[in-house]
mmCIF file as gemmi writes it, N, C-alpha and C atoms, coordinates in Angstrom:
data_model
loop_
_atom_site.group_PDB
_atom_site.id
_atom_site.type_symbol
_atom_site.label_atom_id
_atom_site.label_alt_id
_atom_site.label_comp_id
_atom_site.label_asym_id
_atom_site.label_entity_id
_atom_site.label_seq_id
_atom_site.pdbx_PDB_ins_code
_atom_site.Cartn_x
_atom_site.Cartn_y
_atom_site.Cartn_z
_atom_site.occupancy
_atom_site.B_iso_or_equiv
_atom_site.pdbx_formal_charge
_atom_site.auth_seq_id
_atom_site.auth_asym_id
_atom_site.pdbx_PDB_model_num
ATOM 1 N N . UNK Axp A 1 ? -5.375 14.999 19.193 1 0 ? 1 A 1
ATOM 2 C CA . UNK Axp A 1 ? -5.161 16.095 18.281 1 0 ? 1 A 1
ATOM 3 C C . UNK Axp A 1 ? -4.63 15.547 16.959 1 0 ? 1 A 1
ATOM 4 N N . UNK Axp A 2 ? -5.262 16.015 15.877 1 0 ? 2 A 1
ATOM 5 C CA . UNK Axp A 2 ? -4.849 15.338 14.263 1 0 ? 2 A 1
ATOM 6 C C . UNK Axp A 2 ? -3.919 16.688 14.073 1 0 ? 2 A 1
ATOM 7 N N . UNK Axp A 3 ? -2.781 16.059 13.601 1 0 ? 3 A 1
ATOM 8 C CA . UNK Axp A 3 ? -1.896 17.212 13.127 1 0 ? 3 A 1
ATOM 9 C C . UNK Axp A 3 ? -1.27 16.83 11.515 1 0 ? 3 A 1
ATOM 10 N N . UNK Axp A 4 ? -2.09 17.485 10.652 1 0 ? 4 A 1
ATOM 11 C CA . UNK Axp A 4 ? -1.591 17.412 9.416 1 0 ? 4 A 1
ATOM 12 C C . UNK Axp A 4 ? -0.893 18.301 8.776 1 0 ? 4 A 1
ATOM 13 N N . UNK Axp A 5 ? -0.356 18.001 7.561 1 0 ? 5 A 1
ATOM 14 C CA . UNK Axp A 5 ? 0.33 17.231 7.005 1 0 ? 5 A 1
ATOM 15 C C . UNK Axp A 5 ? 1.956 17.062 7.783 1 0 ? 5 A 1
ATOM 16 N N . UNK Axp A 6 ? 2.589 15.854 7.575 1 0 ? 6 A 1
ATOM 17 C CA . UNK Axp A 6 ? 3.963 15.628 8.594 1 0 ? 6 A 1
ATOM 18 C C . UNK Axp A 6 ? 4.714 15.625 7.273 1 0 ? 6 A 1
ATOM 19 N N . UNK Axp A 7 ? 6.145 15.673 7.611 1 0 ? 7 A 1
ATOM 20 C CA . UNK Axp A 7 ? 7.181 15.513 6.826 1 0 ? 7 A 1
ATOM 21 C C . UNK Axp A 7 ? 7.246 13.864 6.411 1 0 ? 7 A 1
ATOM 22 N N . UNK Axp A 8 ? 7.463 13.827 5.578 1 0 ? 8 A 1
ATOM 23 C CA . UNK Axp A 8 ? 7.893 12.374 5.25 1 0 ? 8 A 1
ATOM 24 C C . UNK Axp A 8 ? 8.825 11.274 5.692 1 0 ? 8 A 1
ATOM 25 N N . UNK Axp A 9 ? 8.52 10.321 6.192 1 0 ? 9 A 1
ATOM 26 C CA . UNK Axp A 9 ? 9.323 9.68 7.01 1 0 ? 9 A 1
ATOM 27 C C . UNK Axp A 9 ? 10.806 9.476 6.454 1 0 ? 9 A 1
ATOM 28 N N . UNK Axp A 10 ? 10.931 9.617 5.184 1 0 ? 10 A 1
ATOM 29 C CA . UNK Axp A 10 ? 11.741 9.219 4.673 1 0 ? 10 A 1
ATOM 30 C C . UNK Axp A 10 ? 12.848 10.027 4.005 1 0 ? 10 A 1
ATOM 31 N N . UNK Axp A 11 ? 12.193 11.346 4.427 1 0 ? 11 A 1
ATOM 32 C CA . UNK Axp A 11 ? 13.193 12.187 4.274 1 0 ? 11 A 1
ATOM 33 C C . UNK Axp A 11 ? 12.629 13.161 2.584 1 0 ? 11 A 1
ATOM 34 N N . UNK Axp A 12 ? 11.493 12.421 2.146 1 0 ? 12 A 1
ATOM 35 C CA . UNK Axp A 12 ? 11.899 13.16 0.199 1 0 ? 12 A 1
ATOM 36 C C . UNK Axp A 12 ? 11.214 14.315 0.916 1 0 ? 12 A 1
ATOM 37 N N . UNK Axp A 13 ? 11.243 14.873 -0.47 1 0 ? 13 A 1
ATOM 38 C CA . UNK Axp A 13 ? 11.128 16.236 -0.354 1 0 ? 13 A 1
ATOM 39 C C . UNK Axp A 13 ? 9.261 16.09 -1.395 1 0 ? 13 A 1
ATOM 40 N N . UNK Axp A 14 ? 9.481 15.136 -1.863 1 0 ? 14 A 1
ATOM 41 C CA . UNK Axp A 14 ? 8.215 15.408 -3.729 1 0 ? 14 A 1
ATOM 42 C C . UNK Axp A 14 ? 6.832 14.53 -2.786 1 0 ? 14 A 1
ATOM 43 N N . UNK Axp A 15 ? 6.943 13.973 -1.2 1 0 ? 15 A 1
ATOM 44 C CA . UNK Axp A 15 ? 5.865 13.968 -0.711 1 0 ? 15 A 1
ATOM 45 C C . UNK Axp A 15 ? 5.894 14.292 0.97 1 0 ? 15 A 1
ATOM 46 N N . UNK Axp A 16 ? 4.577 14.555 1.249 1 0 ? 16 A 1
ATOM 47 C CA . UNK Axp A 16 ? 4.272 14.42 2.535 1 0 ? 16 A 1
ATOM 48 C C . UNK Axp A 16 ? 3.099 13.16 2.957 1 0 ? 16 A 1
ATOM 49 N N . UNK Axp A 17 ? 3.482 13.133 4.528 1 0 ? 17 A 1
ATOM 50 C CA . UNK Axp A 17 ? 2.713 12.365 5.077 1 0 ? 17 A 1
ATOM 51 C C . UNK Axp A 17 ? 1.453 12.968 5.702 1 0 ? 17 A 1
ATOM 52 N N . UNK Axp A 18 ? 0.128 12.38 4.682 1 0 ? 18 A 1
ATOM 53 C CA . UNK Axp A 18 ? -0.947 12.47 5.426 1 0 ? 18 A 1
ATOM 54 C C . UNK Axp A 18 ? -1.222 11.592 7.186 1 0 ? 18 A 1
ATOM 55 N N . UNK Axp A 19 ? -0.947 10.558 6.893 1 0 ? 19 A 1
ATOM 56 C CA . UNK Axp A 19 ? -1.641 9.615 8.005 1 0 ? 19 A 1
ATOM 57 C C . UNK Axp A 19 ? -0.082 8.517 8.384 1 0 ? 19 A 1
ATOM 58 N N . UNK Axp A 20 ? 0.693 8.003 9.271 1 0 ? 20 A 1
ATOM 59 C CA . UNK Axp A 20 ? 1.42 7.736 9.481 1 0 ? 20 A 1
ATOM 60 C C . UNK Axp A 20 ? 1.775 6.676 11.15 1 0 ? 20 A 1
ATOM 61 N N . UNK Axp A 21 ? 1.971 5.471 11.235 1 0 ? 21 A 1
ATOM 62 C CA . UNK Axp A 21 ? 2.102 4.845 12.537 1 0 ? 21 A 1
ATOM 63 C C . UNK Axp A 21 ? 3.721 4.126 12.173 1 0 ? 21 A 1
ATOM 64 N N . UNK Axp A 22 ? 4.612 5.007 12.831 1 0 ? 22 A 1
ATOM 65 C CA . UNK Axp A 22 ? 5.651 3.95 13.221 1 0 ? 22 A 1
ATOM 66 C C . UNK Axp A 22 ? 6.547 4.32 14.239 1 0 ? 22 A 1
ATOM 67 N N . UNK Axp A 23 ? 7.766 3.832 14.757 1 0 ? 23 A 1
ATOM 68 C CA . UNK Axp A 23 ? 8.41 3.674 15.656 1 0 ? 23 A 1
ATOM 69 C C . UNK Axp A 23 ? 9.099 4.767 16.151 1 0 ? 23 A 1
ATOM 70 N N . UNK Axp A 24 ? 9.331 5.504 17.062 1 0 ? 24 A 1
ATOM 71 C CA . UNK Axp A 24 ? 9.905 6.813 17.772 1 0 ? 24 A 1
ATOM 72 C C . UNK Axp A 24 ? 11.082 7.5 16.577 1 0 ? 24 A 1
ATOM 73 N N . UNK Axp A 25 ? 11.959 6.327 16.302 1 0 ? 25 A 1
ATOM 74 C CA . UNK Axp A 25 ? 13.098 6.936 15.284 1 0 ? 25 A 1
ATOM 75 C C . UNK Axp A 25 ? 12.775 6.391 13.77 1 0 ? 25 A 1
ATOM 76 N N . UNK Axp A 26 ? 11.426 5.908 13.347 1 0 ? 26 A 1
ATOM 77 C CA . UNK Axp A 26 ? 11.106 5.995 12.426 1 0 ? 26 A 1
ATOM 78 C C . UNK Axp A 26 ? 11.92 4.893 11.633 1 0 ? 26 A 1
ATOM 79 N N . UNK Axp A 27 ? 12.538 3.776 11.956 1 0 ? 27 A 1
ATOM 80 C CA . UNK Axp A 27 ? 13.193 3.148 11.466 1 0 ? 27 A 1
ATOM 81 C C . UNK Axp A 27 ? 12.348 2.014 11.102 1 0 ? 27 A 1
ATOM 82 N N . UNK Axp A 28 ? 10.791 1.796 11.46 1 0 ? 28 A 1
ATOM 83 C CA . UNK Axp A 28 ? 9.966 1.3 10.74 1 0 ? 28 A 1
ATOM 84 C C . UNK Axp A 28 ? 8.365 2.368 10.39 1 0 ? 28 A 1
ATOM 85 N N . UNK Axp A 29 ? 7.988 1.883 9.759 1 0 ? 29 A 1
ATOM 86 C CA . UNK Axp A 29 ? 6.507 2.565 9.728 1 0 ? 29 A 1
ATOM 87 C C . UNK Axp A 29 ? 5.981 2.15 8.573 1 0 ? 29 A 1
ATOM 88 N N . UNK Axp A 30 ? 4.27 2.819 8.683 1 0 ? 30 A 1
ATOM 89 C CA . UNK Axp A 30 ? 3.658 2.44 7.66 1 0 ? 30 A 1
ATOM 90 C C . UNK Axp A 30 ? 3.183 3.667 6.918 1 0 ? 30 A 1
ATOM 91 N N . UNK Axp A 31 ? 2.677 4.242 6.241 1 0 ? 31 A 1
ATOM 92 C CA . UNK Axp A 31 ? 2.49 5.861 5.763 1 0 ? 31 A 1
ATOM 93 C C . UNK Axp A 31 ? 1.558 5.762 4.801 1 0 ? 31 A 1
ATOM 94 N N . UNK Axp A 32 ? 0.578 6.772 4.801 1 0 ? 32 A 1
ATOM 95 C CA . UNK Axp A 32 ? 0.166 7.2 3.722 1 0 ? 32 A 1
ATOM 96 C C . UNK Axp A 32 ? 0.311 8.976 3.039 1 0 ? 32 A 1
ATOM 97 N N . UNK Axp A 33 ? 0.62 9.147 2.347 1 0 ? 33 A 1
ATOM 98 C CA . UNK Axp A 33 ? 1.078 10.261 1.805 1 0 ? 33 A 1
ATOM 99 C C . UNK Axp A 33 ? 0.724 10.835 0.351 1 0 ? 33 A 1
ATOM 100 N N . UNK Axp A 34 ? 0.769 12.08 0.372 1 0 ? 34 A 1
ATOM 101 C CA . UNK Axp A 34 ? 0.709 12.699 -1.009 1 0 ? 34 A 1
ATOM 102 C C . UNK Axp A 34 ? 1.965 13.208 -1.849 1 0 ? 34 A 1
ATOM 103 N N . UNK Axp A 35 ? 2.302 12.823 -2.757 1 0 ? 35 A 1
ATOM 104 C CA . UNK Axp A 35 ? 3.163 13.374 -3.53 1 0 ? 35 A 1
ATOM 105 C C . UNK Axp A 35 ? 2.797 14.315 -4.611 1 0 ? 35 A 1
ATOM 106 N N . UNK Axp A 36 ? 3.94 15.482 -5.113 1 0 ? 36 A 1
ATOM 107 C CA . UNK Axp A 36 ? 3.583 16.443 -6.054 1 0 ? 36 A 1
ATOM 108 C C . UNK Axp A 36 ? 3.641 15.856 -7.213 1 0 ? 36 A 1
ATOM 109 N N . UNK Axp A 37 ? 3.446 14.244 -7.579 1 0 ? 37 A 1
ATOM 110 C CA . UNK Axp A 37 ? 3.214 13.989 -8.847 1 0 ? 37 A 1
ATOM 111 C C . UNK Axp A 37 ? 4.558 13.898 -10.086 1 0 ? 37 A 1
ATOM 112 N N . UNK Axp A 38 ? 5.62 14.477 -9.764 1 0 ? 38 A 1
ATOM 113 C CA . UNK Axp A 38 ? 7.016 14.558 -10.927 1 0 ? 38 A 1
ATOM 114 C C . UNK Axp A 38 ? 7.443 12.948 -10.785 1 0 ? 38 A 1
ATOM 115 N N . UNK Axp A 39 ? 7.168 11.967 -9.787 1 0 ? 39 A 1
ATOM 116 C CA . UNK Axp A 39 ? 7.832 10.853 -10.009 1 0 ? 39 A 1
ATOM 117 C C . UNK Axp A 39 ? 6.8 9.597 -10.12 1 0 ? 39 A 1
ATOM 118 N N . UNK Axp A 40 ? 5.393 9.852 -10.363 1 0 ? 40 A 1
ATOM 119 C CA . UNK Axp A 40 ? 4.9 9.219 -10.95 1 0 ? 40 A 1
ATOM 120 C C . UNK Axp A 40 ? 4.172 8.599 -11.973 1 0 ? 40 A 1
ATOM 121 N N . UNK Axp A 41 ? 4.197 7.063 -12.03 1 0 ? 41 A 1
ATOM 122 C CA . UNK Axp A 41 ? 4.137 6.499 -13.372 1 0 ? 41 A 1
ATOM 123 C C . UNK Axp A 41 ? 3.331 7.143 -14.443 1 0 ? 41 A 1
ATOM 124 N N . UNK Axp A 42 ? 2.042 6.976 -13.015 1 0 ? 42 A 1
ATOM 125 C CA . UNK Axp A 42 ? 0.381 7.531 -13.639 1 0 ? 42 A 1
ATOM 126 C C . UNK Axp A 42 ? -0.103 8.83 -13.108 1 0 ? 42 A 1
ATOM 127 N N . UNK Axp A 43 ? -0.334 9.597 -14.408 1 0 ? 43 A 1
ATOM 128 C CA . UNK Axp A 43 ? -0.726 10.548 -13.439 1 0 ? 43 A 1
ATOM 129 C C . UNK Axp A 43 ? -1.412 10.774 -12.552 1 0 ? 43 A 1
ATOM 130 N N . UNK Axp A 44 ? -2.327 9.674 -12.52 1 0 ? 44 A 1
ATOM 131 C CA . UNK Axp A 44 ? -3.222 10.359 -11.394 1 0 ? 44 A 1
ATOM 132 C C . UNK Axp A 44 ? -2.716 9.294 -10.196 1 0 ? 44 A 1
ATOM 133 N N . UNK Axp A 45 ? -1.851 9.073 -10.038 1 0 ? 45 A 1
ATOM 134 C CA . UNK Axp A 45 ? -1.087 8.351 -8.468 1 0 ? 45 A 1
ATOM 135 C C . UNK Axp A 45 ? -0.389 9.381 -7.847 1 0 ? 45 A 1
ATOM 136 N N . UNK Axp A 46 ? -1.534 10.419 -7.234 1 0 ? 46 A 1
ATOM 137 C CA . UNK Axp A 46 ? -0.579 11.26 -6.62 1 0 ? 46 A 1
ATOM 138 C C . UNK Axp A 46 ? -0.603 10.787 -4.847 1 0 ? 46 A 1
ATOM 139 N N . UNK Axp A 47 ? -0.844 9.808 -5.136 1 0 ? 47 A 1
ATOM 140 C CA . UNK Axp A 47 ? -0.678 9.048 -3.264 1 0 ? 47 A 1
ATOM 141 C C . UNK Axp A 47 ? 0.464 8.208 -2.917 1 0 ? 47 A 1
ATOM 142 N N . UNK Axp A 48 ? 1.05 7.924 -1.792 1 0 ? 48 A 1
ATOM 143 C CA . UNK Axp A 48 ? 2.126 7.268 -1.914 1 0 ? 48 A 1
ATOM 144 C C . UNK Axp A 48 ? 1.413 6.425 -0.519 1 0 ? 48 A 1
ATOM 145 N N . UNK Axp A 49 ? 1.391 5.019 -0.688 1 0 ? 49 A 1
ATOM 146 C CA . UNK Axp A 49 ? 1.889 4.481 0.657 1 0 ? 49 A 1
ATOM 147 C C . UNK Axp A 49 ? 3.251 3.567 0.416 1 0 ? 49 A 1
ATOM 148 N N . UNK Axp A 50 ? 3.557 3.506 1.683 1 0 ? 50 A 1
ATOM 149 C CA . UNK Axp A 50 ? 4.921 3.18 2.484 1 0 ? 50 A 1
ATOM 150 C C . UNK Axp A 50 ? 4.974 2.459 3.454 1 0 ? 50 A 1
ATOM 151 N N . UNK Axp A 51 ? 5.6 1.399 3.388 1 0 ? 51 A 1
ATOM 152 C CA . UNK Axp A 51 ? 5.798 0.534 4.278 1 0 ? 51 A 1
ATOM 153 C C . UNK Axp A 51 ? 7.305 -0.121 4.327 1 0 ? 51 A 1
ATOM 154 N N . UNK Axp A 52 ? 7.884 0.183 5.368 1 0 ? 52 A 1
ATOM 155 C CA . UNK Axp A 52 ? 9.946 -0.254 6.002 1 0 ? 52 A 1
ATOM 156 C C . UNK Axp A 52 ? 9.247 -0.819 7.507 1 0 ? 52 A 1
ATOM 157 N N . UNK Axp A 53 ? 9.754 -1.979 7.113 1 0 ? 53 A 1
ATOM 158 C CA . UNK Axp A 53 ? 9.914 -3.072 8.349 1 0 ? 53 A 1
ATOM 159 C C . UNK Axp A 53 ? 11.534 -3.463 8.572 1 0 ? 53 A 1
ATOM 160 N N . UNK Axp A 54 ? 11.651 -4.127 9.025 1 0 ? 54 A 1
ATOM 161 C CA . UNK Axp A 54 ? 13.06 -5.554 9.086 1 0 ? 54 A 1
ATOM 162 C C . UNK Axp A 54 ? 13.335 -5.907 8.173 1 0 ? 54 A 1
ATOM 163 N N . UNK Axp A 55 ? 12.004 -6.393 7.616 1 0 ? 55 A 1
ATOM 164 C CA . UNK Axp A 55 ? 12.723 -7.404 6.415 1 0 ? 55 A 1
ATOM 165 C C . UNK Axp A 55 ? 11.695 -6.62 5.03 1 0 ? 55 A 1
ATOM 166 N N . UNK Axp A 56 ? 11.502 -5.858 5.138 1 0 ? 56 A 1
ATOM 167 C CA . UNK Axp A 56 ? 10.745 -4.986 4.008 1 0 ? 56 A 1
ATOM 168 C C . UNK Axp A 56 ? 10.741 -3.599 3.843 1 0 ? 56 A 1
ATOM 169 N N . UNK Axp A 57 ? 10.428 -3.432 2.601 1 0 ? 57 A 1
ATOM 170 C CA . UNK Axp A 57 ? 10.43 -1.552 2.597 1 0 ? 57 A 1
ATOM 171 C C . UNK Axp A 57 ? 9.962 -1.624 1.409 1 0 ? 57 A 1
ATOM 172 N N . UNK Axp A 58 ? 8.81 -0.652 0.8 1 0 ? 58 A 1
ATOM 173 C CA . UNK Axp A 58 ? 8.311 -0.806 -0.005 1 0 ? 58 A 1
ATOM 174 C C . UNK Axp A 58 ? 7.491 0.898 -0.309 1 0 ? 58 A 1
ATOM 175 N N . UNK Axp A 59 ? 7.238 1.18 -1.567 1 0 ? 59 A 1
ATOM 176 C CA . UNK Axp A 59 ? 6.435 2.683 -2.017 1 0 ? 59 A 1
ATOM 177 C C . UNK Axp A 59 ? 5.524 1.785 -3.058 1 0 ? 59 A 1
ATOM 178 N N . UNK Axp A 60 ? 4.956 2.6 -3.287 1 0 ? 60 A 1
ATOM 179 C CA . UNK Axp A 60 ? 3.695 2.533 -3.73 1 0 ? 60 A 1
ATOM 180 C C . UNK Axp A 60 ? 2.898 3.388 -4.343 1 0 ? 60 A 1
ATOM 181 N N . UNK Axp A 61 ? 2.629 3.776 -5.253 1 0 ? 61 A 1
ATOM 182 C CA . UNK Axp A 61 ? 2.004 5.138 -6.362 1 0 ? 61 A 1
ATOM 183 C C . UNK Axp A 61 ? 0.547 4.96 -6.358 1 0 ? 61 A 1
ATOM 184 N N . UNK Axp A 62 ? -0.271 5.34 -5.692 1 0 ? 62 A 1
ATOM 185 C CA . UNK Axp A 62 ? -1.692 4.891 -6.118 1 0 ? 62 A 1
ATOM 186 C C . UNK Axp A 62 ? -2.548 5.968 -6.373 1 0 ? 62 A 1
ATOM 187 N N . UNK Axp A 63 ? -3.821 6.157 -6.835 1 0 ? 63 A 1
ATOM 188 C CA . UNK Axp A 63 ? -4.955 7.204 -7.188 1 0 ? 63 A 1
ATOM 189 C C . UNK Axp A 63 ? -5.881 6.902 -6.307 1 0 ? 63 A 1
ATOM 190 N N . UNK Axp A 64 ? -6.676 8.119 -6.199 1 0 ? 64 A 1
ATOM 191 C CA . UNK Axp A 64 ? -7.725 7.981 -5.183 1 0 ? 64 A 1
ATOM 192 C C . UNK Axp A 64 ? -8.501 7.027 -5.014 1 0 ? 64 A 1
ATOM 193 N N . UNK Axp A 65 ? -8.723 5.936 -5.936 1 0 ? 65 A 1
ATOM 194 C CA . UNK Axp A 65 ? -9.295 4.652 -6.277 1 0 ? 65 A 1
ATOM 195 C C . UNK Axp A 65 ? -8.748 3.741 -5.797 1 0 ? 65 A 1
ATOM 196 N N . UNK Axp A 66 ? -7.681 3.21 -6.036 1 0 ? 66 A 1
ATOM 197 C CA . UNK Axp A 66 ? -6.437 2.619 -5.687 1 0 ? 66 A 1
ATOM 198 C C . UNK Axp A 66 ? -6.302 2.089 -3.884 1 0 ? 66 A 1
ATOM 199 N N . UNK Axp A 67 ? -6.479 3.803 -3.585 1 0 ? 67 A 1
ATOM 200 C CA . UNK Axp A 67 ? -6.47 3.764 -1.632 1 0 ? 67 A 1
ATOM 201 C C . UNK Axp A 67 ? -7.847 3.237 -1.475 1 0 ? 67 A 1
ATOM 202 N N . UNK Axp A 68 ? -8.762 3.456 -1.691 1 0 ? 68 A 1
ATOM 203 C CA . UNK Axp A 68 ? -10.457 3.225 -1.603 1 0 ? 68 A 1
ATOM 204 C C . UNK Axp A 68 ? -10.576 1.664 -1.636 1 0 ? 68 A 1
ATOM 205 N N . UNK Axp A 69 ? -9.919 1.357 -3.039 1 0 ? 69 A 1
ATOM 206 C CA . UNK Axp A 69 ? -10.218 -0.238 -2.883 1 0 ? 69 A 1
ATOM 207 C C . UNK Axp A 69 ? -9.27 -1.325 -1.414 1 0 ? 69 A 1
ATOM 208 N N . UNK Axp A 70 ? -7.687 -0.402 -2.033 1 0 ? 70 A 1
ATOM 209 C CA . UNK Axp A 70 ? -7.369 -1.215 -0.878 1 0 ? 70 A 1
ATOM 210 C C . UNK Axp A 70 ? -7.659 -1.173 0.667 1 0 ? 70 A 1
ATOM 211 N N . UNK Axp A 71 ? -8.141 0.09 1.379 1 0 ? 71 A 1
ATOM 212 C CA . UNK Axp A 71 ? -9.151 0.029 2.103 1 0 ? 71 A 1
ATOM 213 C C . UNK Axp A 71 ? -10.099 -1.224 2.56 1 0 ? 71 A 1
ATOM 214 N N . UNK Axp A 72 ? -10.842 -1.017 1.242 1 0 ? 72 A 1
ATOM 215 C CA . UNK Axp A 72 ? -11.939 -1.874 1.703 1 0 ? 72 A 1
ATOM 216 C C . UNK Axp A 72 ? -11.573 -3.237 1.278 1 0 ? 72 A 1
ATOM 217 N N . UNK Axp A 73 ? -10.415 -3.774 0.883 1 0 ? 73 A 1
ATOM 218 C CA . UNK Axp A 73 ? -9.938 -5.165 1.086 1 0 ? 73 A 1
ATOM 219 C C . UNK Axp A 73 ? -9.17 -5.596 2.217 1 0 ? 73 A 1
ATOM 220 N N . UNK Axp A 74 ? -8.574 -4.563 3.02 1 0 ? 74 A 1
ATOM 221 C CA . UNK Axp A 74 ? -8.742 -4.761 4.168 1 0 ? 74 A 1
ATOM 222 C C . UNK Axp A 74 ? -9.5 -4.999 5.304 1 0 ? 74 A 1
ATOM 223 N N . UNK Axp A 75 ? -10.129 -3.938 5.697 1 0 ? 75 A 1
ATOM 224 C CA . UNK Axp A 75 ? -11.374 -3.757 6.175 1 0 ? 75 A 1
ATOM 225 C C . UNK Axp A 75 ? -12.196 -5.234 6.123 1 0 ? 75 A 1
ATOM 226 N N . UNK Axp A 76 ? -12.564 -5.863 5.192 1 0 ? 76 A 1
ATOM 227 C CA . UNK Axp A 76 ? -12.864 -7.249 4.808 1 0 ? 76 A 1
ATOM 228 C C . UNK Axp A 76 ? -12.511 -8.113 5.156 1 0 ? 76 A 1
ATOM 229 N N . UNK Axp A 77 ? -11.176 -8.369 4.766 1 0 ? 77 A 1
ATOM 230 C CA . UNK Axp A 77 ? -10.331 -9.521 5.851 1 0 ? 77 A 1
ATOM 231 C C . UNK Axp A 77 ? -10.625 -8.959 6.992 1 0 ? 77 A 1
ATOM 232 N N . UNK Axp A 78 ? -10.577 -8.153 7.619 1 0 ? 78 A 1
ATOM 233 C CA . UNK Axp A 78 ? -10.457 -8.009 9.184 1 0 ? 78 A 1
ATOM 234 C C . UNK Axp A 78 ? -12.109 -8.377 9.827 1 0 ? 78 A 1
ATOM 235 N N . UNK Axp A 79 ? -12.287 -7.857 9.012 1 0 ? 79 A 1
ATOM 236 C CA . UNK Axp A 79 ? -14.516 -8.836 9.116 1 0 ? 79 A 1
ATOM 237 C C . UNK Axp A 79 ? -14.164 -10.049 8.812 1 0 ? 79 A 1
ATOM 238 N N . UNK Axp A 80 ? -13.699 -10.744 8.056 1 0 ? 80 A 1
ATOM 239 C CA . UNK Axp A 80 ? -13.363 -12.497 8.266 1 0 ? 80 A 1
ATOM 240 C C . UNK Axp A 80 ? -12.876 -12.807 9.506 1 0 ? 80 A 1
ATOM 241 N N . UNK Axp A 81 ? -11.465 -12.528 9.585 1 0 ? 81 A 1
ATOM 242 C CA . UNK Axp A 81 ? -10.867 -12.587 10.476 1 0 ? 81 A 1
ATOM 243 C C . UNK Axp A 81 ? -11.362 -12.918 11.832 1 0 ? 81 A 1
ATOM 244 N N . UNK Axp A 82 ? -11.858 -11.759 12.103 1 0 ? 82 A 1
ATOM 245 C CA . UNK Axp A 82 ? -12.977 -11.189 13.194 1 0 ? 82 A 1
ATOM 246 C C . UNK Axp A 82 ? -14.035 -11.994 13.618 1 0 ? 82 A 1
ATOM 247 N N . UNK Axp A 83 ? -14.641 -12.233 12.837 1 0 ? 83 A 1
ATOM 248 C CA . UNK Axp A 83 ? -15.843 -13.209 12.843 1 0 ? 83 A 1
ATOM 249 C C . UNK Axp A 83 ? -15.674 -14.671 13.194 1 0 ? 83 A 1
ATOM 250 N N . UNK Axp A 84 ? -14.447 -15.102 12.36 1 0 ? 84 A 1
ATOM 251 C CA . UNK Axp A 84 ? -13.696 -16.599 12.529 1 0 ? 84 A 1
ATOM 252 C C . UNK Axp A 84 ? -13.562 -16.401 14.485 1 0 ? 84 A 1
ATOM 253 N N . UNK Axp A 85 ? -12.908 -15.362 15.005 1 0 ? 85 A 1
ATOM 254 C CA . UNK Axp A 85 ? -12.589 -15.698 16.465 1 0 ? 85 A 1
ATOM 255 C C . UNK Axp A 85 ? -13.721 -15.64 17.336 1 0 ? 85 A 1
ATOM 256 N N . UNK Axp A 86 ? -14.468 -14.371 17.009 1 0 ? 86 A 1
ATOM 257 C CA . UNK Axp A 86 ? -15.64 -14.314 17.824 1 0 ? 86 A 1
ATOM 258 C C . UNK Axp A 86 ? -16.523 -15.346 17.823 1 0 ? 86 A 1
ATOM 259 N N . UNK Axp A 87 ? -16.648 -16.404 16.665 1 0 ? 87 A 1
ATOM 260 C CA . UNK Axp A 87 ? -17.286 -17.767 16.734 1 0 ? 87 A 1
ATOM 261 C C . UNK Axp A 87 ? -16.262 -18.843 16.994 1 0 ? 87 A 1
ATOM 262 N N . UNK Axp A 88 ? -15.452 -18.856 17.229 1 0 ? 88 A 1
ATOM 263 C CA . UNK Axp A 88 ? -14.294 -19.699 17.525 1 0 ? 88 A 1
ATOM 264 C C . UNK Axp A 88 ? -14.329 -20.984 16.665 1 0 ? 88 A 1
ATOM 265 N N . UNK Axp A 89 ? -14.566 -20.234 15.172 1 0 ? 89 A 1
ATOM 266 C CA . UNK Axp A 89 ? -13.944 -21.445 13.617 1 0 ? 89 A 1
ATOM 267 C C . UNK Axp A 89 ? -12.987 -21.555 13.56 1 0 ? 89 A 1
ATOM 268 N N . UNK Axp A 90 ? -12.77 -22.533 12.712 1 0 ? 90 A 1
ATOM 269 C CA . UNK Axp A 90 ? -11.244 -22.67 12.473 1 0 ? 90 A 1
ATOM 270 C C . UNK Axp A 90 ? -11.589 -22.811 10.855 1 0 ? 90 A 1
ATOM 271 N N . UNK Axp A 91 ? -11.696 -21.753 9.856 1 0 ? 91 A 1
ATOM 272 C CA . UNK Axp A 91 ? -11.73 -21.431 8.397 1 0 ? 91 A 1
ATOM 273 C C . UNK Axp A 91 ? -10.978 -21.826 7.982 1 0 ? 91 A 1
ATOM 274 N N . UNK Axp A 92 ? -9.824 -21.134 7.942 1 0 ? 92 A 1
ATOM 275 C CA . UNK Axp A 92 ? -8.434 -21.63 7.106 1 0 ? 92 A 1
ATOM 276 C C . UNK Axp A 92 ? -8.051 -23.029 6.521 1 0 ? 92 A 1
ATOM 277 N N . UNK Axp A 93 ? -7.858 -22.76 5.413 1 0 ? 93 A 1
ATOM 278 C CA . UNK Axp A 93 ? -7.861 -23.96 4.819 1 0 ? 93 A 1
ATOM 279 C C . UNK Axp A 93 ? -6.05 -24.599 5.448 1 0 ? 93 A 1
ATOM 280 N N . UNK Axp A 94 ? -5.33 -23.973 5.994 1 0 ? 94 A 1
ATOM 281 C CA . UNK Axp A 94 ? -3.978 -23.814 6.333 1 0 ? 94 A 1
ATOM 282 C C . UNK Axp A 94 ? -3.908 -24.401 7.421 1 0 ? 94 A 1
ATOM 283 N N . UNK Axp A 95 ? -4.731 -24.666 8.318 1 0 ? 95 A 1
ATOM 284 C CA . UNK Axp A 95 ? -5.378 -25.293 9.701 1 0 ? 95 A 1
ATOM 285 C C . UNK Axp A 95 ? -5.798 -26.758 9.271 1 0 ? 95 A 1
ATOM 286 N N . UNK Axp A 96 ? -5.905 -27.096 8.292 1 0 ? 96 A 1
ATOM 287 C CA . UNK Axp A 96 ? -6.545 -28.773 8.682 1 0 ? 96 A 1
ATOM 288 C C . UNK Axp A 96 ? -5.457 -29.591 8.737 1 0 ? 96 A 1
């Protein structure tokens, strides 16, 4: 069951969480979210992702472009990635 939109992990009030994976008490996660726009740079960054780890925590203002690309620069590495194991290379230049 997709249940949208969630409260924000973080408590603001100026976004919600569209799409969201983290820990029972929320003391890490990753988020993507919409904000009403009053606290950002550009106007058209009305997206927020979010990411609080251990040793990180981080926001992020982006436009519908913004999520799209980084998307698909993910998505990409994970087709490298992917490909490197299923042929069992060793790519990385970090490996020799």
């Amino acid at each position: 069951m997709m249940s949208i939109p969630h409260d924000c992990p973080r408590g603001r009030k100026d976004c919600i969480s569209l799409s969201i994976i983290g820990s029972d008490d929320n003391s890490s996660f990753f988020c993507c979210g919409q904000n009403n726009g009053e606290l950002a740079e550009v106007a058209s960054d009305i997206y927020t992702m979010c990411f609080r780890g251990n040793h990180r925590d981080s926001i992020v203002g982006m436009d519908k472009r913004d999520l799209t690309h980084q998307a698909s620069v993910i998505i990409q590495a994970l087709a490298v990635v992917e490909k490197s194991y299923l042929e069992e290379s060793d790519w990385s230049p970090w490996n020799k």
